[in-house]
C-alpha positions in Angstrom: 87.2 187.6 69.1 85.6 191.1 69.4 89.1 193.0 70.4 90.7 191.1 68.3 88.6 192.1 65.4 88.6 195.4 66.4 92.2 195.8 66.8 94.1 193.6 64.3 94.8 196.1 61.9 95.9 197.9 64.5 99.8 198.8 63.6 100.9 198.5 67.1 98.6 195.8 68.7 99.6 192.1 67.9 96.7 189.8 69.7 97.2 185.7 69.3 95.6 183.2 71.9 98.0 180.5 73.5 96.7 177.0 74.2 98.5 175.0 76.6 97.1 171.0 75.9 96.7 169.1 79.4 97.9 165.5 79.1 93.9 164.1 79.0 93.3 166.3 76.1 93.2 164.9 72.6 95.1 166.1 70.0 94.0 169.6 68.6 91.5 169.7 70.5 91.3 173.8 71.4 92.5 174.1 67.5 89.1 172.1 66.7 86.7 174.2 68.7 87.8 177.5 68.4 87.3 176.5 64.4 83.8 175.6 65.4 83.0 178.6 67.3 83.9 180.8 64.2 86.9 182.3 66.0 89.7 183.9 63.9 92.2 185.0 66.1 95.8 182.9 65.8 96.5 180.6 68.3 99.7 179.0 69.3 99.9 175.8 70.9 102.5 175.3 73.2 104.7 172.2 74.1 106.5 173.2 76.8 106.0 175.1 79.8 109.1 177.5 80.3 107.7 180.6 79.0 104.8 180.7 80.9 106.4 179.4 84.0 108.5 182.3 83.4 105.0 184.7 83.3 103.6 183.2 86.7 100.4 182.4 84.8 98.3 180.7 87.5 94.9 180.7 86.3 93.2 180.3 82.7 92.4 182.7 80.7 95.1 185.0 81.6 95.4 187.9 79.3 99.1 189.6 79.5 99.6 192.7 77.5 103.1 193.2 76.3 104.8 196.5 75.1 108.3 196.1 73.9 110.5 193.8 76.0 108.2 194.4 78.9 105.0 192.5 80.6 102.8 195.7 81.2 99.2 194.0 82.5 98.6 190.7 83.4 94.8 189.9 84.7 91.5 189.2 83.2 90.5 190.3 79.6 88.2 193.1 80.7 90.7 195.3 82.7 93.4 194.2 80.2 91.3 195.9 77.2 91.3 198.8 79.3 95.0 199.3 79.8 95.5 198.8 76.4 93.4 201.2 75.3 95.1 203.3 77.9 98.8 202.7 76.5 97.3 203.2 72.8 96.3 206.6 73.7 100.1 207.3 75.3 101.6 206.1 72.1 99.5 208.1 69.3 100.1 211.5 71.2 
């Protein structure tokens, strides 16, 4: 929520959480508690797993940073912040 706040008026940063249900979990269910927790951030639940078959996700929370067409960081949220914040600083020179 923090980096997302901080960042989504950011003209080059799009942030967006996707949730993946398992088959035990009841409808909506990450929908319903990121609502509780006050979170703000978009999140996109997906049906299917192709795309992030195609992204090798293994473990959860992965946080992939994406620039253009290309997969640039993939990892944990604190060393992902850091490389963005990295590539910002490319781009604005």
């Amino acid at each position: 929520e923090k980096i997302y706040t901080k960042y989504k008026q950011h003209p080059l940063v799009s942030i967006l959480a996707m949730n993946v249900p398992l088959p035990a979990d009841p409808p909506n269910r990450a929908f319903e508690m990121i609502l509780k927790r006050g979170y703000t951030f978009p999140v996109v639940k997906l049906n299917t797993l192709p795309l992030l078959d195609s992204l090798s996700i293994e473990s959860y929370p992965t946080t992939i940073l994406i620039i253009g067409p290309e997969v640039v960081f993939k990892g944990n949220i604190e060393r992902g912040l850091r490389r963005l914040e990295e590539e910002l600083k490319v781009r604005q020179k």
